[in-house]
BAKOLVO-554834 format. One record per atom (N, C-alpha, C, O): residue in three letters; x, y, z. Coordinates in steps of 0.02 Angstrom, whole numbers, plus 32768, in hexadecimal, padded with zeros to 4 digits. Atoms other than C-alpha are relative to their C-alpha. Example, Ala and Ser with C-alpha at 12.3 -4.5 7.8 and 13.67 -1.06 7.14 Angstrom:
ala802D7FC58000;ala82677F1F8186;ala802D803C8000;ala8061803B8021;ser7FD67FC57FFD;ser82AC7FCB8165;ser7FD980378025;ser7FF2806E802D;
! end
This chain:
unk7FD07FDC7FD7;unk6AE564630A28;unk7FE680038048;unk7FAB80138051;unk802B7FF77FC5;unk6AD2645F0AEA;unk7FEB804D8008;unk7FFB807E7FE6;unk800A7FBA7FF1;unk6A8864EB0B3D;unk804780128033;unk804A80508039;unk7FD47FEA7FDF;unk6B2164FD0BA9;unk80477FE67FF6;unk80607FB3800F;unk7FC7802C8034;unk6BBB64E10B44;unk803D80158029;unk8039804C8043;unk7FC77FE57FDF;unk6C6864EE0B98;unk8020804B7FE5;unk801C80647FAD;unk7FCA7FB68009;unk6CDA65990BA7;unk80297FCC7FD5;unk803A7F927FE0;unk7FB47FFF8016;unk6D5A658E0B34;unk801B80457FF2;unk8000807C7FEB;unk7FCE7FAA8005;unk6DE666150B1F;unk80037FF57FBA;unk7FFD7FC57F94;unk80087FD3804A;unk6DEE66830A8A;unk80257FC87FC5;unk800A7FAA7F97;unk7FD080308020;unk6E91661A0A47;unk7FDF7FC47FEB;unk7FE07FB97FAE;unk801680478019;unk6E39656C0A41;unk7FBB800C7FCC;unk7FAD7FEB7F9A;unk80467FFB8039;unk6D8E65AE09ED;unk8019800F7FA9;unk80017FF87F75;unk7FD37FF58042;unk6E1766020961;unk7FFE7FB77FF0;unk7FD17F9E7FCE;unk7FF380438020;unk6E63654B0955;unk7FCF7FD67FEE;unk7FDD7FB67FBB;unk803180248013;unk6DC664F1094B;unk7FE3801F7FAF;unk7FD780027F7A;unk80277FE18046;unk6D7E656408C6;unk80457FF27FCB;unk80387FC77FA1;unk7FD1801A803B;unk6E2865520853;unk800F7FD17FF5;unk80217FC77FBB;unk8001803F800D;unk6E3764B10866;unk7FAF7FE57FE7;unk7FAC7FB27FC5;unk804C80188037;unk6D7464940821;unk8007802B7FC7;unk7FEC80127F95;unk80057FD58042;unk6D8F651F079D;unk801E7FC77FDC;unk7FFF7FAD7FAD;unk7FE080158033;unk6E2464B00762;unk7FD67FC17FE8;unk7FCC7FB17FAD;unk8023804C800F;unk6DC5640D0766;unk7FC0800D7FC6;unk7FB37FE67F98;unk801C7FFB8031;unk6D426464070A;unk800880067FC3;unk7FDF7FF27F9A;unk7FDD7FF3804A;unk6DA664940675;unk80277FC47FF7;unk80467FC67FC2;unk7FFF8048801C;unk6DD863DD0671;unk805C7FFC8003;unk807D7FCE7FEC;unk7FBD7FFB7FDD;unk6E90641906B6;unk801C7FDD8031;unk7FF97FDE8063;unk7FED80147FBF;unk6F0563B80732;unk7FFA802D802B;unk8018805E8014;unk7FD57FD87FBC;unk6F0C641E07E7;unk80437FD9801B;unk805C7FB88048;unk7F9B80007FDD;unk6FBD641307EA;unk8006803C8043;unk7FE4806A8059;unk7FC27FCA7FE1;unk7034646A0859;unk7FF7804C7FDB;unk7FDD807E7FF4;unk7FD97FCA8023;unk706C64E507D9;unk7FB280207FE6;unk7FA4805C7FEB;unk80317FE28012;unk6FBF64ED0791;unk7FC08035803F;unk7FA48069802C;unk80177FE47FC5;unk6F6365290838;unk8034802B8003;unk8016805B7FEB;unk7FE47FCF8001;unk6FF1659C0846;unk7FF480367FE2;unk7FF380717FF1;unk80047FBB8039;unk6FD465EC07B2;unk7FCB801D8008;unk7FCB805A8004;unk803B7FEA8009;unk6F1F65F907C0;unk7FEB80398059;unk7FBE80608067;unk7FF97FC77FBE;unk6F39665A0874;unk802D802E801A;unk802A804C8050;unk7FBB7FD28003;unk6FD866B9085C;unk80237FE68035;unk80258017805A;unk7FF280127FC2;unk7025666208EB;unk80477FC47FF9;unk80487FA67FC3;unk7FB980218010;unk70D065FC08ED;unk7FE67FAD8016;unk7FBA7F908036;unk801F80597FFE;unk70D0654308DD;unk800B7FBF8045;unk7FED7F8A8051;unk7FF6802B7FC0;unk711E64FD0986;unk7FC3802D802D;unk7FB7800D8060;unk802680037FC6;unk7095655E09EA;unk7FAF7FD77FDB;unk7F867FBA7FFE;unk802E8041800B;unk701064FB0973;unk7FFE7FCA8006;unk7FC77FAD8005;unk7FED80367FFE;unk706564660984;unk7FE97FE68075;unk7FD57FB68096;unk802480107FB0;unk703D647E0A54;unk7FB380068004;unk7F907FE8802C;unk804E7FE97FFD;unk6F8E64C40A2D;unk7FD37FBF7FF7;unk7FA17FAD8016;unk80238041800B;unk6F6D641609CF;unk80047FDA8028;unk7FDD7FAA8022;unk7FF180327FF0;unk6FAB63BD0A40;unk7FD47FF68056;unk7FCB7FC08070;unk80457FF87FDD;unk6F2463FE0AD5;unk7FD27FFE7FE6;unk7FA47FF1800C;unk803580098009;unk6EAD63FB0A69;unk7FF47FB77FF1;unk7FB87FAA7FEE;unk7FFC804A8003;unk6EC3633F0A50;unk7FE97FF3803B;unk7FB07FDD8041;unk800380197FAD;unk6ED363240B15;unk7FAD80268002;unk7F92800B8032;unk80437FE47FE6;unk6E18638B0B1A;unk7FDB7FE17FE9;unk7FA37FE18002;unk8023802F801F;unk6DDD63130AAA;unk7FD4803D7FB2;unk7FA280317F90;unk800A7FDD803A;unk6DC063960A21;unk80047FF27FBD;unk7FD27FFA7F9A;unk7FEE80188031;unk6E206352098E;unk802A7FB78023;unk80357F9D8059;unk7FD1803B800A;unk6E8962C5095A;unk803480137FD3;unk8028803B7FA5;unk7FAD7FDE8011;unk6F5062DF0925;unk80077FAF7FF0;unk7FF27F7E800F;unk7FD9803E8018;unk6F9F625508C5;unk8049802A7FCE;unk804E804C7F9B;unk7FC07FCD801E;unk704F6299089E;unk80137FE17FA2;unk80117FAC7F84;unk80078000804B;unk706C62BE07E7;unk7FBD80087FD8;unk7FBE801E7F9E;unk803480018025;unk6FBB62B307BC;unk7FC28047802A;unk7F89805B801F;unk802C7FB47FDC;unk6F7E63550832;unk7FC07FE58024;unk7FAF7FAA8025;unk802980017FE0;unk6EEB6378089B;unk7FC77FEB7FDA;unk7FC37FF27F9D;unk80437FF68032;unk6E286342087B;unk7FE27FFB8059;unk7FEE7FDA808B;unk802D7FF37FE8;unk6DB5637C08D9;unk7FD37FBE8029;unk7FBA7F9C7FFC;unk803880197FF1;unk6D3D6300095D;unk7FCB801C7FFB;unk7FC080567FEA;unk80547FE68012;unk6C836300095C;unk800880488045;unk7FEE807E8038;unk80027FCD7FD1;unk6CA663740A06;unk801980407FE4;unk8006807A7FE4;unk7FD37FB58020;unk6D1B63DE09B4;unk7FCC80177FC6;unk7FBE80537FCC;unk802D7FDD8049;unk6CA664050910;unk7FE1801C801A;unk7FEC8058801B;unk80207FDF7FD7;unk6C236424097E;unk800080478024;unk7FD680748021;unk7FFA7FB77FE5;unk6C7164AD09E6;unk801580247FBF;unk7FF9805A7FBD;unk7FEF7FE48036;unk6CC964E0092B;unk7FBF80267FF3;unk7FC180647FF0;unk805580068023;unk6C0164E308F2;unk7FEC803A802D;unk7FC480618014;unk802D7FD07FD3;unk6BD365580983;unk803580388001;unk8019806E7FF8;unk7FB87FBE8020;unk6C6A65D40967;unk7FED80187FBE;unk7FD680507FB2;unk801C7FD88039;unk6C4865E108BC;unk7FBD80207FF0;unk7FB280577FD6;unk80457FE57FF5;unk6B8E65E808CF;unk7FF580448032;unk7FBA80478044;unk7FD57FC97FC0;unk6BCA668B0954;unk801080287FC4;unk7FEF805B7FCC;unk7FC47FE88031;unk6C2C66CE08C1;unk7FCA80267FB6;unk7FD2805B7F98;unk800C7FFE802D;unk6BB466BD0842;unk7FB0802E7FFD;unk7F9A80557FD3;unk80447FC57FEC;unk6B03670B0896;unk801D804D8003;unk8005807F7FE7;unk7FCB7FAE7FF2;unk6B8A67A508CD;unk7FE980097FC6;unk7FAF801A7FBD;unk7FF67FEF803B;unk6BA967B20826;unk7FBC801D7FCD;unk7FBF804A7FA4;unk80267FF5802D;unk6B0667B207D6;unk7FCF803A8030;unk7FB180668011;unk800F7FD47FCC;unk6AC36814087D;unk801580587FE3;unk7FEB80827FD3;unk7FC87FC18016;unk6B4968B3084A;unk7FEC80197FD6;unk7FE780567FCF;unk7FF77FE0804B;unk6B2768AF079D;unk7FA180297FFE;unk7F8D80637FF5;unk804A7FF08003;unk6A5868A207A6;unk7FE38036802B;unk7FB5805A8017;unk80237FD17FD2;unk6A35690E083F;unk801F803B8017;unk8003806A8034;unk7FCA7FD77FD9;unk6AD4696D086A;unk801C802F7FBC;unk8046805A7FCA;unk7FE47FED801A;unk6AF469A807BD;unk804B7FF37FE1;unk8065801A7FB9;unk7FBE800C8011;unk6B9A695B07A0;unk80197FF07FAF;unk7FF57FCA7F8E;unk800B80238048;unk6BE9694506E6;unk80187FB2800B;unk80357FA48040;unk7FDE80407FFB;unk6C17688C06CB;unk80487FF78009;unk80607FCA802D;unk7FC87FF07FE7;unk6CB868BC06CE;unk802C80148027;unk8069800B8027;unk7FEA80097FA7;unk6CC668EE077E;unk7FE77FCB8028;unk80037FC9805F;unk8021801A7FD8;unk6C5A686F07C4;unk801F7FB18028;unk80027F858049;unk7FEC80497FF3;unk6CD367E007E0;unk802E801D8038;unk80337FFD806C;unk7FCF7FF77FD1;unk6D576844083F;unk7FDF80148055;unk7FF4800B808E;unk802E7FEB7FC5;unk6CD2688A08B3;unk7FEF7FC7802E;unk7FF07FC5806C;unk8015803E7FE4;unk6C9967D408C5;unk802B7FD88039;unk80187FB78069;unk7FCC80297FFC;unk6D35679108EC;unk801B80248058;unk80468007807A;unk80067FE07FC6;unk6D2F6809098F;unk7FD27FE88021;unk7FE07FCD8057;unk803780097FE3;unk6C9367EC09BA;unk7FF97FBA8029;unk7FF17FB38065;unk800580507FFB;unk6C8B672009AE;unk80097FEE804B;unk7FD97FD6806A;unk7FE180207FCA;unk6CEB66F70A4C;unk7FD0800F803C;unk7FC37FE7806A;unk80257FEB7FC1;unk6C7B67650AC0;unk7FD27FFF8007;unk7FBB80058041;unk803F80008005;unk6BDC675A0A7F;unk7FEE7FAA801D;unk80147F7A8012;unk801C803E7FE6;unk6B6666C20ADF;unk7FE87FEF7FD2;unk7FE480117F9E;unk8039801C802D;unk6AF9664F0A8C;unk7FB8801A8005;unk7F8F80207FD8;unk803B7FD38006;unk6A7166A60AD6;unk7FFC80477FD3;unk7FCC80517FAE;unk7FF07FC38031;unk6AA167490A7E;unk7FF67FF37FA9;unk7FDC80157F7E;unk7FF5800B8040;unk6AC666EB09E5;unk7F9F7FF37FEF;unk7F87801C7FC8;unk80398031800E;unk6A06668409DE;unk7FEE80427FFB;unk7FDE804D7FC1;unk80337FC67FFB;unk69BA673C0A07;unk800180097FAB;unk7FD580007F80;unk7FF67FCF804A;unk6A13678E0963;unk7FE17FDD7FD1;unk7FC27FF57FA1;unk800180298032;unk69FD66F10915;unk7F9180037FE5;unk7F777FF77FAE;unk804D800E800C;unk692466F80927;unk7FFA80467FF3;unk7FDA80507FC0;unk80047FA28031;unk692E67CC0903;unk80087FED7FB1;unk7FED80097F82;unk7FD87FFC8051;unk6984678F0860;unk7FBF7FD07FD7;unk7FAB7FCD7F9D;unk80368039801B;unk68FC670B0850;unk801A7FC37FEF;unk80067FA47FBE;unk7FCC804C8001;unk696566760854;unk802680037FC0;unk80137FDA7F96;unk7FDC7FF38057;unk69EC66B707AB;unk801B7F9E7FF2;unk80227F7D8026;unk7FE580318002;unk6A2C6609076A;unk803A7FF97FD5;unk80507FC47FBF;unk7FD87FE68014;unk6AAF666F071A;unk802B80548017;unk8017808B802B;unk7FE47FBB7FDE;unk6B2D66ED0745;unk801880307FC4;unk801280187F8C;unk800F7FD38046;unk6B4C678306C8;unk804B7FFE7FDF;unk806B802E7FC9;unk7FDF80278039;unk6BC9671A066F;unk7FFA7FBF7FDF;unk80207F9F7FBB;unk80118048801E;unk6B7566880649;unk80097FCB8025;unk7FFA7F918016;unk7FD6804F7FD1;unk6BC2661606D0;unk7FB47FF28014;unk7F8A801C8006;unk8027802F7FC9;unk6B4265AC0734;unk7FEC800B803B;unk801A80028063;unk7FE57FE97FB9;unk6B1365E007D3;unk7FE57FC78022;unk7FAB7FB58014;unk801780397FD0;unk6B106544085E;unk7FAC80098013;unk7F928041800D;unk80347FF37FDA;unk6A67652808A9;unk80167FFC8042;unk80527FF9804E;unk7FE880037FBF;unk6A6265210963;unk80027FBF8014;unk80287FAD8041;unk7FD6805B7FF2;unk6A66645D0966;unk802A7FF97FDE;unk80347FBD7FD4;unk7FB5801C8023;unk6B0364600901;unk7FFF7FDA7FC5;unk80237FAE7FAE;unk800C802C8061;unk6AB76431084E;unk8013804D7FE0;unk800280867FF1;unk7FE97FC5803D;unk6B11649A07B2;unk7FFA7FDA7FC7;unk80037F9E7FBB;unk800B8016805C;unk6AED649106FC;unk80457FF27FEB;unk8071801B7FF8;unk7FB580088020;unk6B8C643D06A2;unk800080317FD5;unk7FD4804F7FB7;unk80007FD58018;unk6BEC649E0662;unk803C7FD47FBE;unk80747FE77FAC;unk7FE680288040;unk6C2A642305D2;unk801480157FC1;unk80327FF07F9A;unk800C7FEF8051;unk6C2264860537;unk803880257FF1;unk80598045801A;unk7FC87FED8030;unk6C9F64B904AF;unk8015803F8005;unk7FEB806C8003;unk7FF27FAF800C;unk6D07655704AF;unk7FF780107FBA;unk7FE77FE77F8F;unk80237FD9803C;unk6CE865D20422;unk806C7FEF7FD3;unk807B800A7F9D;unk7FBB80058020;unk6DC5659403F9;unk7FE97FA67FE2;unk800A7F8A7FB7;unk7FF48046801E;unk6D8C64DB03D6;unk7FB47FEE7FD4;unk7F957FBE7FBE;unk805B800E8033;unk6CE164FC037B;unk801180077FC3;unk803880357FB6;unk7FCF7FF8803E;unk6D0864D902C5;unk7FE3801D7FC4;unk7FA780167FBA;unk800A7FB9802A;unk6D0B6563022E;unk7FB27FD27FD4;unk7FA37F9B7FBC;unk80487FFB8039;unk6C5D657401D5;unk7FC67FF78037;unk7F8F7FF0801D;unk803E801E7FDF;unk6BE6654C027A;unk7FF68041802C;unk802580618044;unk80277FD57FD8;unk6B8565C202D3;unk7FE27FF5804C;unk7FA97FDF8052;unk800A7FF67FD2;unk6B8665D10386;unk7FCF8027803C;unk7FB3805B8029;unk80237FD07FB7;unk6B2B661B0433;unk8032800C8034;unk80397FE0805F;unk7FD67FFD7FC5;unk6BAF666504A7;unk7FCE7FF88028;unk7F978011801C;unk801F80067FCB;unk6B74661E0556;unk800F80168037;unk7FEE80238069;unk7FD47FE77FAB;unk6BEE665205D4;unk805C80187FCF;unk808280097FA1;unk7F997FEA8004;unk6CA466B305E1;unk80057FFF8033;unk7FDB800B805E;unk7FDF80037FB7;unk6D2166990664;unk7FF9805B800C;unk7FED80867FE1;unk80007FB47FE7;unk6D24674606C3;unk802C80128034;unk8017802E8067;unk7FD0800A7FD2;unk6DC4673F071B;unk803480427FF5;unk805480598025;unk7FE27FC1800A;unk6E1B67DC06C1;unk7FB880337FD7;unk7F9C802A7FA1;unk80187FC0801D;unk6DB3688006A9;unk801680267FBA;unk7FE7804B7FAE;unk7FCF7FF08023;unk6E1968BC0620;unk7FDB7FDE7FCD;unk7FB47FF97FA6;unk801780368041;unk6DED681E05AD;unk7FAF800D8005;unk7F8E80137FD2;unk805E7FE98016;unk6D25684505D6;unk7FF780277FE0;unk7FD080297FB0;unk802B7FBD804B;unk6D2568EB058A;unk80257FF07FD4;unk80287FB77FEB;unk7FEB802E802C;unk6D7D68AB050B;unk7FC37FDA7FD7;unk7F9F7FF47FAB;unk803780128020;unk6D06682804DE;unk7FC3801A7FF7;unk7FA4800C7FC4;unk80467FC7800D;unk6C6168AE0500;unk800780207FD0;unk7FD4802B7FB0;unk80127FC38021;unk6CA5692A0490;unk80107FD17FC6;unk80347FF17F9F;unk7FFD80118036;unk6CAB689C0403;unk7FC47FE08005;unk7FB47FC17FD3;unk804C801B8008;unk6BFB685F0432;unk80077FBF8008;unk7FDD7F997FF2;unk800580617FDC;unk6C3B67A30485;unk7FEC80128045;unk800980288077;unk80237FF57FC0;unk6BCF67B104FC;unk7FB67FB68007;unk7F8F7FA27FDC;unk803A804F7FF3;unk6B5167070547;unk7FC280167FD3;unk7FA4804C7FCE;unk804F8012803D;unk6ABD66D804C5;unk8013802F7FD7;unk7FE680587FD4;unk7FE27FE78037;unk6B2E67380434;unk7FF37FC57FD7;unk7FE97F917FF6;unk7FE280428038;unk6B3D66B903A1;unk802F80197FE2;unk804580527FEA;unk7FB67FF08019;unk6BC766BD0348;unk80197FC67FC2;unk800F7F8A7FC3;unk7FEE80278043;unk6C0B667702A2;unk80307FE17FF3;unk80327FF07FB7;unk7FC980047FFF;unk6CA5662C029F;unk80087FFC7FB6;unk7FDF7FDF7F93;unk7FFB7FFB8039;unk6CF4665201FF;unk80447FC97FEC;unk80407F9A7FC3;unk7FBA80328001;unk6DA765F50204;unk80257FFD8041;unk800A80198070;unk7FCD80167FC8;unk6E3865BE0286;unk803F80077FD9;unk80497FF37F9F;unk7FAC7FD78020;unk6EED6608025F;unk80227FB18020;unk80147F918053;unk7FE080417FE3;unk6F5C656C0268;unk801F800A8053;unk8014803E8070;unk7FD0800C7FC8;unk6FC76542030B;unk7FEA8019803E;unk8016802C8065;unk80157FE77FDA;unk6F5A65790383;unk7FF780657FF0;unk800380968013;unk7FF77FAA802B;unk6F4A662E0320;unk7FB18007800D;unk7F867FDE801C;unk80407FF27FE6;unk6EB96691033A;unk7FD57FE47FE0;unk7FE97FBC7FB5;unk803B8022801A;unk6DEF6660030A;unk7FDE805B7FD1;unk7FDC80937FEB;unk80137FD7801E;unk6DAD66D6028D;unk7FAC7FFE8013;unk7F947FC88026;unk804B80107FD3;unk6CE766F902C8;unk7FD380317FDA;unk7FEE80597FB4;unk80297FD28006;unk6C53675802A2;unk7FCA7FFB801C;unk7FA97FC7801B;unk80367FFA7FC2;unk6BD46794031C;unk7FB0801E7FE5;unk7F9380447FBE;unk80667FDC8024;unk6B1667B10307;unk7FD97FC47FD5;unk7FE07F8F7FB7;unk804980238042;unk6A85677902AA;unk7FE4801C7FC9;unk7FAA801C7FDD;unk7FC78017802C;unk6A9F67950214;unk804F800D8025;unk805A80418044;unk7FD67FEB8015;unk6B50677F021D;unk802E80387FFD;unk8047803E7FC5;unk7FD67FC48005;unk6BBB681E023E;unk80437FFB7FD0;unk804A7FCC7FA8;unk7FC7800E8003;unk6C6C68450213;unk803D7FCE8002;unk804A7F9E8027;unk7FCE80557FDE;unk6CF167D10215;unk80438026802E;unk806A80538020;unk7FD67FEC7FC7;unk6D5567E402B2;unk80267FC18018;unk800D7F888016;unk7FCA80207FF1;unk6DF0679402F2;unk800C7FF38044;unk803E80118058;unk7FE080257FC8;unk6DFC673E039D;unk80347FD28021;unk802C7F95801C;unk7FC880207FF2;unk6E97670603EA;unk7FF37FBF8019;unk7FBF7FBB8039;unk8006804A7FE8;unk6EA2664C0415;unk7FFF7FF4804F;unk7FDF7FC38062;unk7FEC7FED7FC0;unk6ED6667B04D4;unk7F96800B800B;unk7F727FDB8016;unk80427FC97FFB;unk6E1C66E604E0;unk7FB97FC77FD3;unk7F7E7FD07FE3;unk802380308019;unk6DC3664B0468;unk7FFB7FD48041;unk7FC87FD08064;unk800A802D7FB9;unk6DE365D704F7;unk7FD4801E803F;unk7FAF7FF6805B;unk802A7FF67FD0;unk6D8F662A0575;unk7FBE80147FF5;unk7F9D802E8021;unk805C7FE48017;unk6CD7664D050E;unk7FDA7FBA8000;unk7FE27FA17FC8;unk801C80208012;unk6C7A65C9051B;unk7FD47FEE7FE0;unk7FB680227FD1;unk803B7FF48045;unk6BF76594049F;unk7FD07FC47FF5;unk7FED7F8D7FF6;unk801980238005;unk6B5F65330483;unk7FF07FF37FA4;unk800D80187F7D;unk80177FF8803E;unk6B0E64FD03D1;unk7FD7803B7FF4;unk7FC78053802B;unk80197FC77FF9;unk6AB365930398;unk7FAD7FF0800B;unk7F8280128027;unk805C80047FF9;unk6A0165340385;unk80037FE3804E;unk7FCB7FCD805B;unk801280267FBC;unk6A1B64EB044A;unk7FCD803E801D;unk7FCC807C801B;unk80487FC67FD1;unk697E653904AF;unk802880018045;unk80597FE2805B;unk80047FE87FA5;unk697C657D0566;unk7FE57FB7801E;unk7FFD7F9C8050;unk801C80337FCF;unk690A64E4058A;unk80257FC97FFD;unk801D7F9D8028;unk7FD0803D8007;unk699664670542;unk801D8011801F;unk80367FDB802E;unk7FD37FF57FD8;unk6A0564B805B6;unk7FDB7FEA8036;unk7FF17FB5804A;unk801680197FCA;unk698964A2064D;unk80107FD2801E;unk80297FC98056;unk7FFE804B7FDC;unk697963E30635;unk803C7FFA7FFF;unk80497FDA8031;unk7FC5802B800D;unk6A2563C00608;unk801B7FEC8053;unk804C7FC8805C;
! end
């Protein structure tokens, strides 16, 4: 990442970051889909893409949506990496529950420097996780993939490691806390309800209860094998 990265306004750092969220979840950035993911109506995304093309940000091929250039990831990479020290900043030093710490973030991001960020980031001791499991950028713009299976497509009888949850509604965090899906949980999958119907689960070591997760709330847990180590995550 340079040391002196261009201003951008609030609006384009949003679009950059939803347009890499979607790419990460292996989603087109459509029109309609960038809409959705910023509450925002679809003819003023349809102009938003269409400067960020001319900035050399992304690439637009109509029908097939936005993808991100190496420039655009980059600044994406340093937004989220912004997003994601906040976050673990709030929770570790400031007291915050996980469940406030994204909306706080989501304030913060735009105004905070990179110098500000690197400080929190060497207080924290360099986290290489934020207190949902996500990834946090380094400051040259390397992140751990985030490749791995949700806890809706892992199949009945195998035993899991939640690694990360999206943290985009508060609501759904406590939620998952007060059932104990929370990062480095394991978890059992017991069955899958046809038609996209919920995942039946059980949490702990041994084994807990058997508890019922909606298919909606499966998709966003992600999950490793349960024997994967910390240091297989390193190299990967």
């Amino acid at each position: 990442m340079s040391e002196t990265p261009p201003a951008l306004s609030r609006s384009v750092e949003d679009y950059l970051k939803a347009i890499y969220s979607l790419e990460e979840q292996g989603d087109a950035a459509s029109t309609s889909a960038i809409a959705r993911a910023l509450a925002v109506q679809p003819g003023s995304v349809s102009g938003m893409v269409k400067r960020l093309a001319e900035s050399g940000f992304v690439e637009h091929e109509r029908y097939r949506g936005a993808r991100l250039t190496d420039e655009g990831r980059r600044e994406a990479l340093r937004i989220i990496r912004r997003h994601r020290i906040l976050e673990t900043y709030l929770s570790e030093r400031l007291g915050f529950s996980w469940d406030d710490v994204h909306e706080e973030a989501e304030r913060l991001e735009h105004a905070a420097s990179d110098r500000l960020i690197d400080r929190m980031a060497t207080a924290l001791k360099n986290p290489s996780h934020d207190p949902h499991g996500a990834p946090i950028p380094t400051r040259a713009g390397l992140v751990e993939s985030t490749t791995r299976l949700t806890l809706a497509e892992t199949e009945a009888g195998i035993k899991v490691r939640i690694r990360a949850v999206q943290d985009d509604d508060s609501e759904r965090l406590r939620y998952m806390e007060a059932r104990g899906l929370l990062p480095g949980v394991l978890v059992t999958v017991d069955q899958h309800a046809p038609f996209n119907g919920p995942v039946s689960v059980r949490v702990g070591d041994p084994p807990g209860a058997r508890q019922t997760v909606g298919h909606e709330l499966a998709r966003r847990i992600r999950v490793s094998p349960a024997d994967e180590t910390e240091e297989q995550d390193e190299e990967a």
